[in-house]
C-alpha positions, -999 to +999 in steps of 0.1 A: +000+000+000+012+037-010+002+060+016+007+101+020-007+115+056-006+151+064-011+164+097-034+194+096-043+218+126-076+234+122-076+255+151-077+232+179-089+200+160-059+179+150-073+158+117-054+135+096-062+132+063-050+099+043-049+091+007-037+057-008-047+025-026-049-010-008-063-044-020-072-024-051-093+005-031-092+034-043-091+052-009-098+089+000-106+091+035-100+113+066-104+110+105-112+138+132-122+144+167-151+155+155-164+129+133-203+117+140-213+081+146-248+072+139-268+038+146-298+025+128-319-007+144-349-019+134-365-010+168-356+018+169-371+053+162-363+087+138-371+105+167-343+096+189-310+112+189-292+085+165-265+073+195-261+036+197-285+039+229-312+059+211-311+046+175-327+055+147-355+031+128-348+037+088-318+041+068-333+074+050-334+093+077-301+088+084-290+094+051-310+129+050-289+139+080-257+121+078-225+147+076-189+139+058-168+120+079-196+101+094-202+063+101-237+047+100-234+018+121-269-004+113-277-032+134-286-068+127-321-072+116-342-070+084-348-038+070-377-039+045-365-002+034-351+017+004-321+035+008-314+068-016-280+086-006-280+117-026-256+140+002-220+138-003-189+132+020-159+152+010-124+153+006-116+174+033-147+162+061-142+122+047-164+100+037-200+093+044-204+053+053-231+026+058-218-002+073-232-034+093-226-033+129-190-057+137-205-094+135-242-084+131-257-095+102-280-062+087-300-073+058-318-051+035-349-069+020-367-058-009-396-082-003-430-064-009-413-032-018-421-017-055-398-014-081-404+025-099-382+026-135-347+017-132-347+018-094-322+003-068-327-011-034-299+011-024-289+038-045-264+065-050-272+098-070-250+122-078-232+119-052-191+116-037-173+101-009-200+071+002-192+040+012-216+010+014-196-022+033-211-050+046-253-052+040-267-083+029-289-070+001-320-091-013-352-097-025-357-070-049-378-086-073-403-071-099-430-091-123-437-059-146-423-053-177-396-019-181-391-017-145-352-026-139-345-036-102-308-032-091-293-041-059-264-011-059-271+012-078-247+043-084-259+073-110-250+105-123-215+116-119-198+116-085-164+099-071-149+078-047-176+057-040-166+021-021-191-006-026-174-031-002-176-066+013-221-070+003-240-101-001-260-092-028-287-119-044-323-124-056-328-097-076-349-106-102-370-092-134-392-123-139-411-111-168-421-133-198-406-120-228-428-115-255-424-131-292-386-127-294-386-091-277-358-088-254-367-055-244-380-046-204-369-080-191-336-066-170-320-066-137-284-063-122-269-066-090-249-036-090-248-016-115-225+015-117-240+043-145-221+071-155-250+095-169-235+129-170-210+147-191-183+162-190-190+149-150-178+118-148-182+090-121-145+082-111-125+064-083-151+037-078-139+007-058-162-028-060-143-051-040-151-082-015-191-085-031-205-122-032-236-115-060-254-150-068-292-162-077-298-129-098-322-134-129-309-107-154-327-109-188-307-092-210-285-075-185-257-078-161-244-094-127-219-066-122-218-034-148-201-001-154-217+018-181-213+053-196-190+080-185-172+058-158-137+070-152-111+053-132-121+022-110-113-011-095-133-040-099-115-062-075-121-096-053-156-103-062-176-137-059-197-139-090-218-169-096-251-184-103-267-159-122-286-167-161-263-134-178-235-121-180-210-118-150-186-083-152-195-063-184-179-025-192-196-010-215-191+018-241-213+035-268-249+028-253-263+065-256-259+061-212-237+093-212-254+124-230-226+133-255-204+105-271-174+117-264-176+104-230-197+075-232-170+046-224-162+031-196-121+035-188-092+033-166-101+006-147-091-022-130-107-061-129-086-083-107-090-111-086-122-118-092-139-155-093-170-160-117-185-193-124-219-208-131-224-178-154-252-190-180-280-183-205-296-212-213-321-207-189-330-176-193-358-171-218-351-135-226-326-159-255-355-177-260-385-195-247-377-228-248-354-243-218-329-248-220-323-228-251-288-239-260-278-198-264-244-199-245-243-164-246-236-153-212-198-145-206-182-144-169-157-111-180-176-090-209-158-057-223-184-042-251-173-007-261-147-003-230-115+012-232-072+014-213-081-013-188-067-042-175-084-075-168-060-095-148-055-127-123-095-140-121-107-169-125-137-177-151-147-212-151-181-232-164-197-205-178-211-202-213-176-178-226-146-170-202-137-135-210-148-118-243-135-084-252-163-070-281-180-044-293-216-051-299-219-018-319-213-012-358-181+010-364-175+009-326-140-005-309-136-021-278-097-005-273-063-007-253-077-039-234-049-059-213-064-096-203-031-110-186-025-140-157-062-150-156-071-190-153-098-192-179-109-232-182-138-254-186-163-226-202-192-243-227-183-220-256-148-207-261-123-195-233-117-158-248-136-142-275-123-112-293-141-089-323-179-088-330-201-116-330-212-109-365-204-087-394-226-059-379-209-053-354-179-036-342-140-043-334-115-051-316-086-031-313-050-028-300-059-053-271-036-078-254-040-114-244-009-123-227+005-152-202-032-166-194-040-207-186-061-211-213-077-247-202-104-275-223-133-247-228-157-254-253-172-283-237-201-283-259-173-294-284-188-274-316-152-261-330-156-230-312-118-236-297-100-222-267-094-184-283-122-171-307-118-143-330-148-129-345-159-102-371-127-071-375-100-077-351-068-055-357-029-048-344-042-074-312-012-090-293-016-131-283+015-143-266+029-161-236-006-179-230-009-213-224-035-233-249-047-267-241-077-275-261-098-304-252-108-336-275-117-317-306-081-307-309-091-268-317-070-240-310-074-208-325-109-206-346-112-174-368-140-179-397-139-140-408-108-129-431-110-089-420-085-096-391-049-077-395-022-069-374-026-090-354+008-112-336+005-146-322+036-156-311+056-171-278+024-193-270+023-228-252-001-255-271-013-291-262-042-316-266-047-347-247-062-363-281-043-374-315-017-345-320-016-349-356-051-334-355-047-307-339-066-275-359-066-236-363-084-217-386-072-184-393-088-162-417-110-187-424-087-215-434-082-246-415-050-256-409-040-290-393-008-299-377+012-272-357+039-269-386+015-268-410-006-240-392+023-221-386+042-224-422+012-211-437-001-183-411+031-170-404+019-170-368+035-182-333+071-186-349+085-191-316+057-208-299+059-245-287+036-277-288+045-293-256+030-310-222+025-280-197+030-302-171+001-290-146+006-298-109-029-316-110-053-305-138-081-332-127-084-307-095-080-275-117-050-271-098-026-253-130+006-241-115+034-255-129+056-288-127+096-278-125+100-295-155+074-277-177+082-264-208+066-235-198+087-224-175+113-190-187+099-199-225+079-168-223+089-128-241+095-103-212+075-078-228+073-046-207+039-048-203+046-083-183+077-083-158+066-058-133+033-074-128+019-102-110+010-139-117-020-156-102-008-156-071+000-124-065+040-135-069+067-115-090+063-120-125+098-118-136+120-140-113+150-154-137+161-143-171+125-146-187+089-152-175+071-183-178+045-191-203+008-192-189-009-173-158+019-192-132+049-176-127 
């Protein structure tokens, strides 16, 4: 952790103010003699004074009264309340935070309550310094069409906003689609939605969250969308849920002037998403299950300059897919490095639009992932898929172990350019002179054969990676892996971290793969 303290006398107050980042936080926060401490309990009353004798009944009233610097201690108990937070901390006073009482378990339950628009059980308008940390959040269900219930929900501009350490699950849009209109059938756990411009929402943390059992329609587990500037994404449980797990999204028309309508400088690390699917969710069609294998556990569409590095994304429908859903549109400047990426239905990492009308994929780097048997419903799809207008994209230093159909790299579309694949790790556990790429819409079979005529991975190897225990998932390295200093030191790589949080350059190169 970086830390700078000052010491500041404000006539005869002594306050220190601290500013750092730890764990991925993005931390602004100050202490005083003079900082308030409120309490909330379910039996209590708004009439009282606030103290922990004489608490408050509902988290509105104290967020209508609540000064920077404050803490809003709530104790265990159900509250069948929404909570709007629309005054701000400050830099100088500190945050404003909500937090459970230590080791009292503070639910907020959306059973009964109405959902109005796109509405969230807890919300956060236009407004700075807030933290929310440690609420179980539930229950917010709605059976209307165009009403959009979100657990967390942050809007407008505003910055340094902590969402930390919630249980956030059952929150649901359970509405029939109609025909095949997706439309009015969406939810999201927490959802993050910068509105404004030029006023961004920046220095967001979203760290320690468990969301699970969410029923999504066409939308999101975890979003950022808009004019979001500068956050961290970090240490998340994301599972169970029929869409998508962690999207960024750019170009939506969720930011009044395009200019500043991408999410951007952020930061997705240490996450772990599994379970993540669509075929049961009938927003992709009616019938269950419905075979769509379209929901992906790490989703860039339209984001830009951010780094996705060290999750895991297992058994969902597509590991990590970096995208741009909209025609003449780039996802750009996208780092995926030392993530664990295995066992997913339809390919481990997509790249470029799913069809021709969509957009691209540009300048983006896939470097030193585990890339492990994903497309287990076996339809070609392979371990790295690159769709419609992918350009100057870097490949290298992953490991690629396909599973029995022996695919690789599958690329049916020919406008794909600039692109380098090279210093990469391959291996099947079925007949090796089978195994395929297409690129450009050739198939090629046979490694020498694929690489003769691609010109790609000249200094790549086929070889056993020699995982410690790959019927347990368990992919760190044997000593004896080929894997091991066969990697490029590219600058982008040896100050960083592997999986494990270790050094990623210990000898004279790094390894191949997300194990250092």
């Amino acid at each position: 952790m970086q830390i700078k303290s000052k010491l500041l006398i404000l006539g005869m107050v002594v306050v220190t103010v601290t500013v750092g980042i730890m764990s991925g936080q993005l931390l602004a926060t100050s202490t005083s003699a003079a900082t308030p401490t409120y309490y909330v309990d379910s039996k209590g009353n708004d009439g009282n004074a606030g103290t922990q004798k004489s608490p408050w009944r509902t988290l509105q009233h104290a967020a209508d009264v609540a000064k920077p610097g404050s803490t809003v201690y709530v104790r265990g108990g159900v509250y069948k309340q929404k909570l709007k937070i629309s005054r701000s901390g400050s830099a100088r006073g500190g945050s404003i935070t909500f937090t459970n009482f230590p080791k009292e378990r503070a639910i907020i339950d959306g059973s009964g309550l109405s959902v109005t628009g796109q509405q969230g059980i807890v919300e956060i308008e236009d407004a700075s310094y807030i933290t929310i940390k440690g609420f179980e959040i539930r229950n917010f269900i709605t059976t209307k069409k165009d009403q959009l219930p979100i657990g967390i929900y942050v809007h407008g501009s505003g910055s340094y906003i902590n969402i930390l350490n919630n249980k956030v699950h059952d929150i649901k849009n359970t509405v029939a689609p109609t025909g095949r209109d997706l439309l009015g059938r969406d939810a999201h756990g927490i959802a993050v939605y910068g509105t404004d411009a030029p006023a961004s929402i920046h220095h967001v943390t979203i760290e320690g969250n468990e969301l699970y059992k969410l029923v999504l329609g066409s939308s999101e587990s975890l979003v950022l969308n808009g004019n979001v500037d500068t956050f961290s994404v970090t240490n998340n449980l994301i599972h169970d849920n029929d869409n998508i797990g962690i999207d960024l999204i750019g170009f939506e028309g969720i930011s009044p002037h395009p200019s500043y309508d991408q999410v951007r400088n952020g930061l997705v690390s240490g996450n772990r998403i599994y379970n993540i699917t669509s075929n049961f969710n009938p927003s992709y069609g009616k019938s269950l299950p419905n075979n769509s294998n379209a929901a992906v556990g790490i989703y860039v569409d339209g984001g830009r300059d951010s780094v996705i590095e060290r999750n895991y994304s297992y058994k969902n429908d597509i590991g990590i897919e970096i995208a741009s859903e909209n025609t003449g549109k780039s996802t750009t400047d996208i780092t995926v490095r030392s993530n664990i990426i295995y066992n997913n239905r339809y390919t481990g990492i997509a790249m470029g639009g799913y069809d021709s009308e969509r957009g691209a994929t540009v300048n983006c780097k896939i470097i030193n992932n585990t890339i492990y048997q994903n497309n287990s419903m076996n339809d070609g799809s392979g371990q790295i898929l690159l769709q419609h207008d992918t350009k100057n994209n870097l490949i290298t230093n992953n490991i690629i172990f396909a599973d029995s159909s022996n695919v690789f790299i599958y690329n049916e579309y020919s406008k794909n350019s600039g692109n380098v694949v090279d210093y990469n790790l391959y291996y099947a556990p079925g007949d090796v002179s089978k195994a395929t790429w297409t690129w450009k819409n050739k198939e090629y079979v046979g490694f020498n054969a694929y690489k003769t005529s691609t010109g790609n991975d000249g200094h790549s190897i086929f070889a056993d990676p020699r995982f410690v225990n790959q019927a347990t998932n368990n992919f760190h390295l044997k000593a004896a892996s080929a894997a091991i200093d066969a990697g490029r030191s590219y600058n982008l790589i040896i100050k960083t971290l592997d999986i494990d949080g270790q050094a990623r350059l210990q000898g004279v190169s790094v390894n191949i793969g997300a194990d250092e």
